[in-house]
C-alpha positions as CSV (number, residue, x, y, z in Angstrom):
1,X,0.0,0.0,0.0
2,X,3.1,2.3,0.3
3,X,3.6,3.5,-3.1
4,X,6.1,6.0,-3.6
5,X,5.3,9.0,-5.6
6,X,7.2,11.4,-7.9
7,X,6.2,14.9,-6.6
8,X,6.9,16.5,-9.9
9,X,3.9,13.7,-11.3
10,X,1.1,14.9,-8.5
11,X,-2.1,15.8,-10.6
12,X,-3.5,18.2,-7.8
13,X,-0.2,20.3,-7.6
14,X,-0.2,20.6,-11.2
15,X,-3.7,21.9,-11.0
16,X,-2.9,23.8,-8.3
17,X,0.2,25.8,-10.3
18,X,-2.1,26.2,-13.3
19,X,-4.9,27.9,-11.6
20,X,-2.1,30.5,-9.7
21,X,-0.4,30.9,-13.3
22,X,-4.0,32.1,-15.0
23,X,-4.7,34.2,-11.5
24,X,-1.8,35.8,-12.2
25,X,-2.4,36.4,-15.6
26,X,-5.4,38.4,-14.9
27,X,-4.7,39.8,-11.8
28,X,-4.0,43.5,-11.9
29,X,-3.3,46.6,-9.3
30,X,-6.2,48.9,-8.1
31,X,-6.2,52.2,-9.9
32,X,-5.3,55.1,-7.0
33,X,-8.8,56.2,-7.9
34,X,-10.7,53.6,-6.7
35,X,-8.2,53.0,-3.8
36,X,-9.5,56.8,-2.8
37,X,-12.9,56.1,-3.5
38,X,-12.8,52.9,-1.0
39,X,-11.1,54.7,1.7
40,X,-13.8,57.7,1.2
41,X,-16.5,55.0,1.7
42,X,-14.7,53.0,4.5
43,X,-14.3,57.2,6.2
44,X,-18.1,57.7,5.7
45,X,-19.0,54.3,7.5
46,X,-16.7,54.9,10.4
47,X,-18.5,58.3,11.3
48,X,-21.8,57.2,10.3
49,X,-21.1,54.4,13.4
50,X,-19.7,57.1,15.2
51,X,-22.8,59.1,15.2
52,X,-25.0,56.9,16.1
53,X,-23.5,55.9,19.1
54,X,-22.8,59.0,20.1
55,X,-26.8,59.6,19.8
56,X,-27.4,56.5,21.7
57,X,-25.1,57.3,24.3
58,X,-26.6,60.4,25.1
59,X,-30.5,59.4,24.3
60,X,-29.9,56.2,27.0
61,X,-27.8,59.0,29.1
62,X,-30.7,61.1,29.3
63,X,-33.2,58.1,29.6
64,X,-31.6,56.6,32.2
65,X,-31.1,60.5,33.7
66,X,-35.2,60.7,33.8
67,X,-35.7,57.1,35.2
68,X,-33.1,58.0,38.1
69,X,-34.5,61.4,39.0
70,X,-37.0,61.5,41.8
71,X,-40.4,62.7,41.0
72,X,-42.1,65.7,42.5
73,X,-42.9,64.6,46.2
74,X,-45.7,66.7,46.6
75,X,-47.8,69.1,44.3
76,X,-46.7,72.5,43.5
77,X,-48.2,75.1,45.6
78,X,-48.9,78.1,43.9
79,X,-47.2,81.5,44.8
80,X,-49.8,83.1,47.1
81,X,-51.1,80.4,49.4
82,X,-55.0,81.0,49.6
83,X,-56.2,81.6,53.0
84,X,-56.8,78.6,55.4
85,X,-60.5,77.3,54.3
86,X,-62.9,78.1,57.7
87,X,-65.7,80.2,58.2
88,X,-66.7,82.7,55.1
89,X,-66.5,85.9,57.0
90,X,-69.4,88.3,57.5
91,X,-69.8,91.7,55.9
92,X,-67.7,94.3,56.0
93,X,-70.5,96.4,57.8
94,X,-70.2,95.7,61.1
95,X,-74.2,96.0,63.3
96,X,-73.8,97.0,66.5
97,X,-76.1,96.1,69.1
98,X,-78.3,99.6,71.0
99,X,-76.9,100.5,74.4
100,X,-78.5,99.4,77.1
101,X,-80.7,102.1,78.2
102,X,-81.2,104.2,75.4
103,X,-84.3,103.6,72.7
104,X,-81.3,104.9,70.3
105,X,-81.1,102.7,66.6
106,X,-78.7,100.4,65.8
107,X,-75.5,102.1,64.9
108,X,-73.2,100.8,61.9
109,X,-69.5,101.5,61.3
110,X,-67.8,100.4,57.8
111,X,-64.3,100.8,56.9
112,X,-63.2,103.7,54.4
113,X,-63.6,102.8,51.1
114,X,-60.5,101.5,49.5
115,X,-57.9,104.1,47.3
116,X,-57.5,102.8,43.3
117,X,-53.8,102.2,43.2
118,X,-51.5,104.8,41.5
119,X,-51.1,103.8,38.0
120,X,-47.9,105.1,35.9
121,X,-50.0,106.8,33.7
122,X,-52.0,108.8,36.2
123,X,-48.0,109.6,37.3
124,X,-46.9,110.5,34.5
125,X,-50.3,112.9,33.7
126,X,-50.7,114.6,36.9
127,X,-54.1,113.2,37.6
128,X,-55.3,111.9,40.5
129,X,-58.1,108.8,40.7
């Protein structure tokens, strides 16, 4: 079963040596042209990639940023705190009860009625509400 063999008689190297003799035949060097235009397109993809994970860095940045956050604890209170919520107060005319002793009527006091506010054109005029 040992048969020697003559290497320069092995069919698959000579197949083998004529396939590289016809790749060389028709092999032939990139122009510089297209060697530019495939580094232009490799230069492209790399900062296409680039940009998108620099977007998702920063959307998953500022998603995670929103999930971390604590919430508003309470509700916002607006700027002038409305009064305390009790009785609705009575009139601004006050009744006073008679004096004992006299058959006088019933006597009523009100406050002054309020001044408008100065406006900056009643300033600026010289006229007074």
């Amino acid at each position: 079963m040992n048969e020697s063999r003559d290497p320069s008689h092995d069919p698959l190297k000579s197949l083998f040596e004529e396939a590289a003799a016809a790749g060389r035949a028709r092999a032939s060097y990139a122009s510089a042209g297209e060697i530019s235009a495939r580094g232009r397109r490799v230069h492209r993809r790399r900062l296409a990639v680039l940009a998108v994970g620099a977007c998702l860095v920063v959307g998953g940045g500022g998603a995670a940023l929103v999930t971390l956050l604590p919430g508003p604890s309470q509700p916002v209170v607006p700027a002038t705190s409305p009064s305390v919520s009790g009785p609705a107060p009575a009139s601004t005319t006050a009744t006073l009860p008679p004096p004992t002793g006299t058959s006088s009527s019933a006597v009523t006091t009100s406050p002054p009625p309020p001044t408008p506010p100065a406006t900056s054109a009643t300033i600026l005029l010289g006229r007074t509400p």
